[in-house]
C-alpha positions in Angstrom: -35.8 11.7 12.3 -33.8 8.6 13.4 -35.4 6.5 10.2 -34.0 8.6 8.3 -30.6 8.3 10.1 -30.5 4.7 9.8 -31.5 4.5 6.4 -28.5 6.6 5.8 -26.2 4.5 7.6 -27.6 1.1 5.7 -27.0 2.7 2.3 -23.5 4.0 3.9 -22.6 0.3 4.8 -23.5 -1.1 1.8 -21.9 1.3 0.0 -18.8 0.0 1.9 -18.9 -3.3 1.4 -19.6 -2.9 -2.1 -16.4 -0.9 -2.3 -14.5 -3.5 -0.1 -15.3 -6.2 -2.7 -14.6 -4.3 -5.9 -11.6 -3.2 -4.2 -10.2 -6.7 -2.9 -11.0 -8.4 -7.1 -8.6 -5.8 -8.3 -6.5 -6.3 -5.9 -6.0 -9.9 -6.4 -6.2 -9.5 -10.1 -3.3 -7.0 -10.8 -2.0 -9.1 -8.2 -2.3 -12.5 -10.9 -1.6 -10.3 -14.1 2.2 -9.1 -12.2 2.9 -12.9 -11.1 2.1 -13.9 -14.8 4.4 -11.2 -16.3 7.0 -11.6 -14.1 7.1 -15.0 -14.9 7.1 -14.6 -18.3 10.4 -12.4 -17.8 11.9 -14.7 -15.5 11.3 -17.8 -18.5 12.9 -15.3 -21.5 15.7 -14.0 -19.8 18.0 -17.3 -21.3 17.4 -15.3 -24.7 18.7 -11.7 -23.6 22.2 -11.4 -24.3 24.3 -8.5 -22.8 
């Protein structure tokens, strides 16, 4: 009975981390993608007349 708990617990972990990781590229790539925009903006904003 306690293999089986542990071999629940290591595919639980993993599961974890794997989330962590996919989690933490996203992250820092919408992170790029809105520095990028926003930068873009910032460079046409001599054009916008109001």
């Amino acid at each position: 009975m306690e293999e089986h708990t542990y071999k629940v617990l290591g595919g639980t972990g993993a599961m974890n981390i794997a989330l962590g990781v996919v989690s933490l590229v996203v992250g820092i790539t919408a992170g790029i993608l809105l520095i990028i925009c926003g930068a873009k903006l910032l460079g046409s904003r001599k054009n916008v007349i109001i």
